[in-house]
C-alpha atoms as an extended CHARMM CRD file, in Angstrom:
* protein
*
       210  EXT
         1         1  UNK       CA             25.1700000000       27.0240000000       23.7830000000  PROA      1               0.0000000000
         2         2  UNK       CA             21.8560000000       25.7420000000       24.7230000000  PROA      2               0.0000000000
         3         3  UNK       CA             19.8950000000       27.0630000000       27.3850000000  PROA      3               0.0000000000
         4         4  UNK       CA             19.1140000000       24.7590000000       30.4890000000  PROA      4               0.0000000000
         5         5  UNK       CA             15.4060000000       24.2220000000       30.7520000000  PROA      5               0.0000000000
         6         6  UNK       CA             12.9670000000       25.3070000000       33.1030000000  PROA      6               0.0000000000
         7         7  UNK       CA             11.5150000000       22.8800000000       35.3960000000  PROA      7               0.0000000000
         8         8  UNK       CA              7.9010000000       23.1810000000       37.2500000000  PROA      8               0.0000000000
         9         9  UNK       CA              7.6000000000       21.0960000000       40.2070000000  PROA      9               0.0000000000
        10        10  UNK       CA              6.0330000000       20.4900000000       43.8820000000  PROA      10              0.0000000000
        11        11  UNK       CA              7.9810000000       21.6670000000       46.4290000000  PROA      11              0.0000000000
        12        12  UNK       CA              9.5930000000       19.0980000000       49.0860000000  PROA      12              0.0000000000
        13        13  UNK       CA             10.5480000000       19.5140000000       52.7650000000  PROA      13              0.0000000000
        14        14  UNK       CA             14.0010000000       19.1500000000       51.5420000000  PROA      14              0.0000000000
        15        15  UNK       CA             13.7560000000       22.5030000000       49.6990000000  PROA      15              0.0000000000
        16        16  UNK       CA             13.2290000000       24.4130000000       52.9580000000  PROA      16              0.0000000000
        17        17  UNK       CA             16.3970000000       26.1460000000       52.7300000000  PROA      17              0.0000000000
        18        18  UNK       CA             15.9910000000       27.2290000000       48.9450000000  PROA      18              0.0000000000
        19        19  UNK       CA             12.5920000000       28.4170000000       49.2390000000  PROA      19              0.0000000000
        20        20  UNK       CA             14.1890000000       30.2080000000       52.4440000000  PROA      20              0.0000000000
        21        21  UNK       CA             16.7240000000       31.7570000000       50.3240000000  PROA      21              0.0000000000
        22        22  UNK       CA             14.4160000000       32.5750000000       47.3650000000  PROA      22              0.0000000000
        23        23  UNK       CA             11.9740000000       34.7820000000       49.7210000000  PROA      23              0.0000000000
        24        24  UNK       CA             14.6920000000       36.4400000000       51.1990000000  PROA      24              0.0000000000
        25        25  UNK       CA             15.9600000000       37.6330000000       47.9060000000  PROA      25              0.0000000000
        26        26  UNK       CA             12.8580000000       38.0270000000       46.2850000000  PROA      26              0.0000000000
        27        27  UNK       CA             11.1780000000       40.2750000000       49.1260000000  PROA      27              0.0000000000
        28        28  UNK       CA             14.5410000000       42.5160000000       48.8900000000  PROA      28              0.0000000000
        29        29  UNK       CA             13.7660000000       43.2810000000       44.9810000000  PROA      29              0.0000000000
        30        30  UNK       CA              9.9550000000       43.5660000000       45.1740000000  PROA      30              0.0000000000
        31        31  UNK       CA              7.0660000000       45.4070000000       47.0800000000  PROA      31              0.0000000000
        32        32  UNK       CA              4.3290000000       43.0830000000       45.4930000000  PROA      32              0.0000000000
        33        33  UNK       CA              4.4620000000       40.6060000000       47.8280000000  PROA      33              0.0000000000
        34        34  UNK       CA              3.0210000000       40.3780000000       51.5840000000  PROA      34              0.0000000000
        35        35  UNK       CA              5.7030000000       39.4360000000       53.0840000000  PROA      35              0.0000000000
        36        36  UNK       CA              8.2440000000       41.8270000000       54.4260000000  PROA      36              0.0000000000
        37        37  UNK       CA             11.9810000000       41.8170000000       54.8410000000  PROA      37              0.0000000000
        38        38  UNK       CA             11.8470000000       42.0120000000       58.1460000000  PROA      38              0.0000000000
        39        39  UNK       CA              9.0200000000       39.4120000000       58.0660000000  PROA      39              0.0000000000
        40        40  UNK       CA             11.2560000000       36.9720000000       56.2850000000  PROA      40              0.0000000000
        41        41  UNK       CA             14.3240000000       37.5390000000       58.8160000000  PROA      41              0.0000000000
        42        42  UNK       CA             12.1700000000       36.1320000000       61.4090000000  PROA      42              0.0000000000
        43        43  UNK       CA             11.1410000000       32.9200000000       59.3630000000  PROA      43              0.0000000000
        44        44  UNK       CA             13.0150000000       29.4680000000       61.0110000000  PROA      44              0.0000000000
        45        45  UNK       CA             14.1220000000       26.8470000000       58.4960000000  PROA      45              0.0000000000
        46        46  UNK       CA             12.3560000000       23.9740000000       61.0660000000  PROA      46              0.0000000000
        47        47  UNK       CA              8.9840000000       25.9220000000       60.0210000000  PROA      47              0.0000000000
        48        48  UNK       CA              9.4220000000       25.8230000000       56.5770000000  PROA      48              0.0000000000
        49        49  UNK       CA              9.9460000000       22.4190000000       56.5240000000  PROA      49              0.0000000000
        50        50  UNK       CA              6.9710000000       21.8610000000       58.6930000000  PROA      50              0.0000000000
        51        51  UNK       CA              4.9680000000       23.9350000000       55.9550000000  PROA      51              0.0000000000
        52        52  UNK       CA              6.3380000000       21.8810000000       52.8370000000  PROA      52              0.0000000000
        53        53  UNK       CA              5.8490000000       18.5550000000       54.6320000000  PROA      53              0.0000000000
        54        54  UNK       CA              2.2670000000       19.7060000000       55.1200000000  PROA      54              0.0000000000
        55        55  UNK       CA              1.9250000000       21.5030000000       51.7210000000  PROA      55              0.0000000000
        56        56  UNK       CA              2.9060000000       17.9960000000       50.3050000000  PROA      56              0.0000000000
        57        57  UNK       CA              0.5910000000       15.9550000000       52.2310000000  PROA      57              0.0000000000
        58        58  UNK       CA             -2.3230000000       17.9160000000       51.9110000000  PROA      58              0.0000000000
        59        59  UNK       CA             -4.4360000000       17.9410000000       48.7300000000  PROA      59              0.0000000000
        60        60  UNK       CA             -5.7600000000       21.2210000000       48.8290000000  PROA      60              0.0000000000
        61        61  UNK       CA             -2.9460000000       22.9520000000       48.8910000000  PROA      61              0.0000000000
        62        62  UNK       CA              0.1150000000       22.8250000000       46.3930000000  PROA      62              0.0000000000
        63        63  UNK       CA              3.2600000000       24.4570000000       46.5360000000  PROA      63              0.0000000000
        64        64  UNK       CA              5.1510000000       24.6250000000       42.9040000000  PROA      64              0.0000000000
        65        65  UNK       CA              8.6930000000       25.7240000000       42.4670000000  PROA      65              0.0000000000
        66        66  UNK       CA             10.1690000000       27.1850000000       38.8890000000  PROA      66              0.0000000000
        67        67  UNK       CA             13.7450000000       26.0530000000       38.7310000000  PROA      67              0.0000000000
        68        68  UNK       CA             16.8770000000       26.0930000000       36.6610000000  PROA      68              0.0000000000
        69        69  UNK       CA             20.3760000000       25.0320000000       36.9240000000  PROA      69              0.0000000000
        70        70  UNK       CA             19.1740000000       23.5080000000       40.5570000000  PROA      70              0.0000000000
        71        71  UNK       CA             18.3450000000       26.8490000000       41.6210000000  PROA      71              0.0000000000
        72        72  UNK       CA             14.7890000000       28.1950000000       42.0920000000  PROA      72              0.0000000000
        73        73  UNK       CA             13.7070000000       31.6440000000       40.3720000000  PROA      73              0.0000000000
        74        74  UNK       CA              9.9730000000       31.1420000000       40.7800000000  PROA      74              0.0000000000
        75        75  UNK       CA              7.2300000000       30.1860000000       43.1380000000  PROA      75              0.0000000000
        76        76  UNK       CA              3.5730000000       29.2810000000       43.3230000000  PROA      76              0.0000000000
        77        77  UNK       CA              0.9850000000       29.0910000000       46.0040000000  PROA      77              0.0000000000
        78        78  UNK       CA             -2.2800000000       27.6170000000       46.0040000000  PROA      78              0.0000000000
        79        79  UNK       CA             -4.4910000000       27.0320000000       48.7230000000  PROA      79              0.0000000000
        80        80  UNK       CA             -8.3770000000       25.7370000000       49.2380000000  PROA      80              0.0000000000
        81        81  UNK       CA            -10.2940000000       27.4410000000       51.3560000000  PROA      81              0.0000000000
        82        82  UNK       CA            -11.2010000000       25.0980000000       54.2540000000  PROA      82              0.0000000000
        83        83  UNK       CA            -14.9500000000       26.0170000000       55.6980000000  PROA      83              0.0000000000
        84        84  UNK       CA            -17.5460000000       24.0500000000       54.5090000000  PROA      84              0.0000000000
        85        85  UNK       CA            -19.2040000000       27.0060000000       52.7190000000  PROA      85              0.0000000000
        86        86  UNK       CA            -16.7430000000       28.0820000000       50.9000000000  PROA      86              0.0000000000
        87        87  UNK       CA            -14.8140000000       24.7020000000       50.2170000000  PROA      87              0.0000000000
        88        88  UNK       CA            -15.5750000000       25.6320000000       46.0790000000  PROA      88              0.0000000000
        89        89  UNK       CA            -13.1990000000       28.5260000000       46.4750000000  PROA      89              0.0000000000
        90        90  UNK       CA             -9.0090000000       28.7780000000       46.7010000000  PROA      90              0.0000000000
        91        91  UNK       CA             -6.5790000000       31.5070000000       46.3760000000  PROA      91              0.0000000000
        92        92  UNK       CA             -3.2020000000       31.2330000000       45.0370000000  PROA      92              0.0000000000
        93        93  UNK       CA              0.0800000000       33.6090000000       44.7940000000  PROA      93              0.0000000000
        94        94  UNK       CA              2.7690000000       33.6630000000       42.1540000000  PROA      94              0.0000000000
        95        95  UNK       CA              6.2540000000       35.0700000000       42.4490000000  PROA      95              0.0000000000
        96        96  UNK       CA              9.6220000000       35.3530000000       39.8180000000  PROA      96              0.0000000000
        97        97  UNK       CA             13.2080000000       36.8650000000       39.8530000000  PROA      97              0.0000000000
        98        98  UNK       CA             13.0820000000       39.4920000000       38.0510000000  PROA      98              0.0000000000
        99        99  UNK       CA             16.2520000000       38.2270000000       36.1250000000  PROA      99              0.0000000000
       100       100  UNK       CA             13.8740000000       35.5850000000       34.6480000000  PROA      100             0.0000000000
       101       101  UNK       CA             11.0470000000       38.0560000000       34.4930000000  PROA      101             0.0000000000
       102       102  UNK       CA              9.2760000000       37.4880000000       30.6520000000  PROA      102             0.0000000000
       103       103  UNK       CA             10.1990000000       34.1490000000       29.8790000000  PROA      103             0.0000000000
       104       104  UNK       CA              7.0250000000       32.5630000000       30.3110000000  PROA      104             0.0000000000
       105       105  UNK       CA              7.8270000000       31.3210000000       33.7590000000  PROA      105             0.0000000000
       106       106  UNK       CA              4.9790000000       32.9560000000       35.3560000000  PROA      106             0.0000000000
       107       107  UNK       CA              2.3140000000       31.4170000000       32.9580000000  PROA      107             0.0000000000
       108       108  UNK       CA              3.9990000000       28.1900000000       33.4680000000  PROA      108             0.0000000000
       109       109  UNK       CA              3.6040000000       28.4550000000       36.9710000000  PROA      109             0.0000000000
       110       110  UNK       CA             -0.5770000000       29.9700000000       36.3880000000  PROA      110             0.0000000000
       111       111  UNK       CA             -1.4520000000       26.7990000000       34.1280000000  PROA      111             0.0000000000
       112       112  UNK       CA             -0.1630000000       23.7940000000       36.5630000000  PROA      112             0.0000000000
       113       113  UNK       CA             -2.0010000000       26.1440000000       39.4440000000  PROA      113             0.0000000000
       114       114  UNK       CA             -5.1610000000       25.7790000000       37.4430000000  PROA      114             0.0000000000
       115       115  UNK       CA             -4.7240000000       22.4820000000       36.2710000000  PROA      115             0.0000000000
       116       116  UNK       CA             -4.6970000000       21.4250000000       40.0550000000  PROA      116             0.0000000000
       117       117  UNK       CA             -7.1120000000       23.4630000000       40.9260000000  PROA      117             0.0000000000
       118       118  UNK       CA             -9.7010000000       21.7980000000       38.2480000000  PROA      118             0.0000000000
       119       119  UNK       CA             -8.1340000000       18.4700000000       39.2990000000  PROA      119             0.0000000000
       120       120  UNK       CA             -9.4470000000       19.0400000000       42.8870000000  PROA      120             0.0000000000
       121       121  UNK       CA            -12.7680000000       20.2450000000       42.0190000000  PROA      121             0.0000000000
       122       122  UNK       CA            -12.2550000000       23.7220000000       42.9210000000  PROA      122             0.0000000000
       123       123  UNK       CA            -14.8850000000       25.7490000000       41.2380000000  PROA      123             0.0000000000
       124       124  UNK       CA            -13.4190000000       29.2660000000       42.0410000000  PROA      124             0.0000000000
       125       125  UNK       CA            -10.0300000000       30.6960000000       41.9420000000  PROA      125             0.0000000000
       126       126  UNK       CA             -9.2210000000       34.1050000000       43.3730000000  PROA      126             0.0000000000
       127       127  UNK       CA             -6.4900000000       36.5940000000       44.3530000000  PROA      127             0.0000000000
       128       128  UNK       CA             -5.7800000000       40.0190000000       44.6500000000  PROA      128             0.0000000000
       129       129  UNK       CA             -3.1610000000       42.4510000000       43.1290000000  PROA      129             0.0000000000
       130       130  UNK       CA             -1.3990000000       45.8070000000       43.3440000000  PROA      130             0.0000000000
       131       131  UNK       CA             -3.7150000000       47.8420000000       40.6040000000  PROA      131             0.0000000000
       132       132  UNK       CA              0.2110000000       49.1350000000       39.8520000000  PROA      132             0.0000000000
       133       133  UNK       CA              0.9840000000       45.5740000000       39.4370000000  PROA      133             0.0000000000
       134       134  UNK       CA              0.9110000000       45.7670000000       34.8640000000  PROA      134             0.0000000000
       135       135  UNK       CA              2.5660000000       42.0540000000       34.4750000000  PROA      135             0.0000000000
       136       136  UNK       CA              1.0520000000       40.2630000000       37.0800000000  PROA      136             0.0000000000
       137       137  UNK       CA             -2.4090000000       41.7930000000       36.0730000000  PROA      137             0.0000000000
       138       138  UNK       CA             -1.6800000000       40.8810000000       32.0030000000  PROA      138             0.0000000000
       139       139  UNK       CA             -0.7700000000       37.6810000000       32.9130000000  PROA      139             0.0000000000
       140       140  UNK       CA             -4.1160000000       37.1320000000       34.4750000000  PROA      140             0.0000000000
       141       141  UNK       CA             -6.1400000000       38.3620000000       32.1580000000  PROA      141             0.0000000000
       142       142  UNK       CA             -4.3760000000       36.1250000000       29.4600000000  PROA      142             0.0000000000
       143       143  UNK       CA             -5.7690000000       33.2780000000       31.5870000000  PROA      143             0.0000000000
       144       144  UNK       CA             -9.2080000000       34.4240000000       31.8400000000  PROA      144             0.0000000000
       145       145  UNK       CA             -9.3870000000       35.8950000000       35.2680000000  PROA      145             0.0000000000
       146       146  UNK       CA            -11.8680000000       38.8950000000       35.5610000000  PROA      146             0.0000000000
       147       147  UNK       CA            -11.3550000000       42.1050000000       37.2390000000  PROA      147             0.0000000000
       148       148  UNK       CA            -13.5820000000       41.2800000000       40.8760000000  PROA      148             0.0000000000
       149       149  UNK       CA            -13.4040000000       44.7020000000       41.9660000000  PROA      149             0.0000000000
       150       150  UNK       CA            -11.1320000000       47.3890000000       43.8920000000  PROA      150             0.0000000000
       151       151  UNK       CA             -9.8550000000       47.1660000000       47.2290000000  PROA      151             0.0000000000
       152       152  UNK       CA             -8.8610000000       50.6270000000       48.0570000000  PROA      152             0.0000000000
       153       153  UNK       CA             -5.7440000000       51.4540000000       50.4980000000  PROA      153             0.0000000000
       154       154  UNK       CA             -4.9480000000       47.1800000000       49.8390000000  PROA      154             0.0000000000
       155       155  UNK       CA             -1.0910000000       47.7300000000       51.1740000000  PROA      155             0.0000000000
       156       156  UNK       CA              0.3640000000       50.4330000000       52.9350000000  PROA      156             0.0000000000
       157       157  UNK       CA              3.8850000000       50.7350000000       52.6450000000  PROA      157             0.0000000000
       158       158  UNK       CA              6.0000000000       53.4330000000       54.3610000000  PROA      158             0.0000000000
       159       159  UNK       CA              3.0980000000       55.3710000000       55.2000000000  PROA      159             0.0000000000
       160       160  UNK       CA              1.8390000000       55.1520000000       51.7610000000  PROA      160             0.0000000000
       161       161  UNK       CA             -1.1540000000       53.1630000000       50.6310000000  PROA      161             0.0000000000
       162       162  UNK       CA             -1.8500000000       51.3150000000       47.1440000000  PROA      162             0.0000000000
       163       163  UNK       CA             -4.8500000000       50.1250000000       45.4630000000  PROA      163             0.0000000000
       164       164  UNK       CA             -5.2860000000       46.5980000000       44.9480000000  PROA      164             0.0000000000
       165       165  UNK       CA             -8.0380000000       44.8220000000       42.8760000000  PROA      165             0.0000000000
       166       166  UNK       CA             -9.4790000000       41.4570000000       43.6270000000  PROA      166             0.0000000000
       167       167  UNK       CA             -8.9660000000       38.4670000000       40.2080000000  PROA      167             0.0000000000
       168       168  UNK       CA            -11.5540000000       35.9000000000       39.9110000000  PROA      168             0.0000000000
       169       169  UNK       CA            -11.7590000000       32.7690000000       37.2750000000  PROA      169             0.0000000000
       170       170  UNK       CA            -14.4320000000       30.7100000000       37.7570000000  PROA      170             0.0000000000
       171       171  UNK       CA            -14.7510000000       26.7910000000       36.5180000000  PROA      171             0.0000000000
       172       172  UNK       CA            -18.1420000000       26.2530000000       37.5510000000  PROA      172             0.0000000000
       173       173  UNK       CA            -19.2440000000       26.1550000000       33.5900000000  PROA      173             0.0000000000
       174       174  UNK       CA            -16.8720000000       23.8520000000       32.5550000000  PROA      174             0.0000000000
       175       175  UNK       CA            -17.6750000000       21.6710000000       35.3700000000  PROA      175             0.0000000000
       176       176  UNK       CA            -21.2190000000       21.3770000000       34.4840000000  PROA      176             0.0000000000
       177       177  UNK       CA            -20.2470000000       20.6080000000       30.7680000000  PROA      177             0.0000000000
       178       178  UNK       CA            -18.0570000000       17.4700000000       31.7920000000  PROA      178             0.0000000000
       179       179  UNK       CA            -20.4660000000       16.5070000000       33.8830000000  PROA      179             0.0000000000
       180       180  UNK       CA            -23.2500000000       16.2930000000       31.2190000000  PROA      180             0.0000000000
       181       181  UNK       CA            -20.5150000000       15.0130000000       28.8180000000  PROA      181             0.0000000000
       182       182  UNK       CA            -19.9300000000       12.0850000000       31.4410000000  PROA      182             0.0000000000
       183       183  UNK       CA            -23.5750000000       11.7750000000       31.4960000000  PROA      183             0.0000000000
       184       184  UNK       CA            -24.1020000000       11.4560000000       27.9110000000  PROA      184             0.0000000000
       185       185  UNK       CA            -21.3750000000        9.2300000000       27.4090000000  PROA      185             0.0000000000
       186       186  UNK       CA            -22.7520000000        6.9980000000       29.9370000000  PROA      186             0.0000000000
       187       187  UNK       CA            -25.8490000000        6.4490000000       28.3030000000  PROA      187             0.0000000000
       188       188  UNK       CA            -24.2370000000        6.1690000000       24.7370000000  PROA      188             0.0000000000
       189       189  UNK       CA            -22.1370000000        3.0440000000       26.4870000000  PROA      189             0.0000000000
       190       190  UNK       CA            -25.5900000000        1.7630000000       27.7130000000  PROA      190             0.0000000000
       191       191  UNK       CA            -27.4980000000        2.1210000000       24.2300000000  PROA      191             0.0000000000
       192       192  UNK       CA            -24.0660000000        0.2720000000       22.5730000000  PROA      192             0.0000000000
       193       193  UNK       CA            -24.5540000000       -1.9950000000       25.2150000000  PROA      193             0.0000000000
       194       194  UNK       CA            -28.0690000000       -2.7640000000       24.7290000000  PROA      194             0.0000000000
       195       195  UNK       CA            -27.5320000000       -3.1260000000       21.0480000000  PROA      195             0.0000000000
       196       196  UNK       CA            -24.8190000000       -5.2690000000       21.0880000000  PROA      196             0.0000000000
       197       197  UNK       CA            -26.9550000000       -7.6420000000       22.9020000000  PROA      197             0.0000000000
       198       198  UNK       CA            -30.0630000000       -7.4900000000       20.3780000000  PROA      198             0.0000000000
       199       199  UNK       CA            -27.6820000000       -8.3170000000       17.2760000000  PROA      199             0.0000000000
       200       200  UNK       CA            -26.0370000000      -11.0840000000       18.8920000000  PROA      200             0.0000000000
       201       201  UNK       CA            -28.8370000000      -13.2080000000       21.1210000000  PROA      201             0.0000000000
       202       202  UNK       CA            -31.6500000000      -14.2990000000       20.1770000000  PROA      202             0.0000000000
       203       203  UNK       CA            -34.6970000000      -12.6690000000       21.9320000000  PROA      203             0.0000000000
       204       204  UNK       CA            -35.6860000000      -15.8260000000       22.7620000000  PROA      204             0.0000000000
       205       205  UNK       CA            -33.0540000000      -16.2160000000       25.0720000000  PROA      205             0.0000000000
       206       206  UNK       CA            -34.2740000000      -13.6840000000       27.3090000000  PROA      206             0.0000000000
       207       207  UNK       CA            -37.6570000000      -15.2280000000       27.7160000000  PROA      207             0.0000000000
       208       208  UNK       CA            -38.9810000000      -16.9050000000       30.6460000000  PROA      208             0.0000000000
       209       209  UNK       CA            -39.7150000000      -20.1700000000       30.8240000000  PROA      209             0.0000000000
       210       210  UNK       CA            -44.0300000000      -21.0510000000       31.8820000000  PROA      210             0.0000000000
């Protein structure tokens, strides 16, 4: 029996009620997250289809869903940072049922998050973790991000605090090398350009006439 195959894509308004039903079981089986139980109980389905149909017009924000058999076990996040100073930057969130924990689903998620990211121009990517957090923090890693630094007392959870640390990948690098690829190439094409033109007029042609 074959498996049924994972599918990565943006959410739509009309998913309102399954993202609705994915946080609500999701922030029952996990403390990673920022949103409560209780927070969730209080969410309307009319606002979360005002926040997909925004999510989806918006290009600085993207909202992915992991899905399979219909049903979605997976979640991603991403949003630009809107002030003119800090416009480079976004910050993004990733979340999976822990029945489909290990599968990959998570780095699935990470890449099209970057990808979009670079496609936008975004220069900075950031987010912070539980430090208890092992997956979510290997998973990370395995894409490059750096460890930022600690944020002590980052949640506090039934009058106990954990430590959180701040995860930072930067593109600014590789968006300096396609630019001066782009510029290269450009004057390649010119000098091919310029050639092509010597080997097949005569100079002549180009002269003015006294």
């Amino acid at each position: 029996m074959t498996s049924t195959k994972v599918i990565i894509r943006e959410a739509q308004s009309e998913d309102a009620q399954g993202v609705l039903n994915y946080l609500k079981f999701i922030t029952n089986e996990t403390s990673n997250l920022l949103l409560t139980p209780e927070e969730m109980a209080q969410k309307k389905l009319t606002d979360e289809i005002n926040l997909l149909e925004e999510s989806s017009k918006s290009s600085e924000n993207l909202f992915l869903l992991a899905t399979k058999d219909e049903k979605i076990i997976g979640t991603a996040n991403m949003k630009s940072f809107l002030r003119k100073r800090i416009s480079h930057r976004g910050t993004f969130g990733i979340s999976v049922l822990k029945e489909f924990s290990d599968q990959g689903i998570g780095s699935m998620l990470l890449a099209e998050i970057i990808n979009y990211a670079k496609s936008i121009n975004l220069e900075i990517l950031e987010l912070e973790v539980r430090t208890d957090n092992i997956p979510a923090i290997h998973l990370y890693k395995k894409f490059g991000f750096k460890e930022y630094g600690l944020y002590e007392n980052f949640f506090k959870i039934d009058h106990k605090y954990y430590d959180g640390d701040t995860y930072v990948i930067s593109f600014k690098l590789e968006i300096i090398i396609q630019k001066e690829h782009h510029r290269v190439l450009a004057v390649m094409l010119f000098l091919l350009y310029l050639n092509y033109y010597e080997n097949n007029f005569n100079s002549t042609y180009f002269e003015v006439s006294r």
